[in-house]
Residue, then its C-alpha position, 0 to 999 in steps of 0.5 A: x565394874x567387879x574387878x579380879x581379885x588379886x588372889x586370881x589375877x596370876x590365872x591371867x598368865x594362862x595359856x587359853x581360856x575357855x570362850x563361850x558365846x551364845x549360837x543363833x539357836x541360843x545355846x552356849x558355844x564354846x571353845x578354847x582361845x589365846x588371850x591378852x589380859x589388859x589389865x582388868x580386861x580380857x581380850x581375843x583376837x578373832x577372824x571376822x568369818x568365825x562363828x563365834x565373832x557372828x554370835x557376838x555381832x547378834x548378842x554380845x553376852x560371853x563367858x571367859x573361864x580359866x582353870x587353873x590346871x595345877x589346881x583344878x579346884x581354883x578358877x576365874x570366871x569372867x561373865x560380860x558382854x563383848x566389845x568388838x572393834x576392827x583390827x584391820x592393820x593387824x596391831x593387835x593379832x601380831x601382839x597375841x601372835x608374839x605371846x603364842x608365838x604364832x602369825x595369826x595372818x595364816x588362819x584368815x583366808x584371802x578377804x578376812x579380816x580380824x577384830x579385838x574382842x574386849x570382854x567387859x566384866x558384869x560379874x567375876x567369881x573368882x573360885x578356890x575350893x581347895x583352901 
């Protein structure tokens, strides 16, 4: 499994990322997310009734891009498949909740629910064109 390197790994301090999907037309879909680096991983918390956590159902393939805004010529791109699992009891929403500060439970209308999408890297390329 590619690792970030550790040249890189202070962009996972960032506030958001970029989160693309492929929509049912198979065209890239993409918009900004709050995010937990776990390590290696990358992870987002997404309400089930979201498009994007659908495009994942359908085809797990993603891209998670930092930039890093001081440098805009310095990111990490992280290019994998998405691991969804349920986050029914809220464990996970309330810890990206504390890193934004911010209850997650008020954008899930009555009946949804959330998962804890775990991007596994294929391939990272972690770019400085500035150097």
């Amino acid at each position: 499994m590619p690792t970030i390197p550790k040249s890189h790994k202070d962009l996972l301090e960032a506030d958001f990322a970029t989160f693309a999907t492929i929509d049912s037309d198979g065209r890239p879909q993409l918009s900004e997310v709050w995010f937990i680096a776990d390590g290696n991983d990358v992870k987002v918390s997404l309400n089930t009734s979201r498009h994007k956590t659908k495009h994942l159902q359908r085809r797990p393939a993603c891209n998670v891009f930092i930039l890093d805004v001081k440098n805009p010529y310095r990111y990490l791109e992280i290019r994998g498949d998405a691991r969804l699992a349920p986050d029914d009891d809220y464990e996970f929403a309330a810890r990206v909740g504390k890193k934004y500060d911010a209850d997650l439970r008020q954008h899930d209308q009555p009946g949804d629910s959330r998962v804890v999408v775990t991007i596994e890297p294929t391939r990272i390329n972690a770019v400085d064109m500035s150097a």
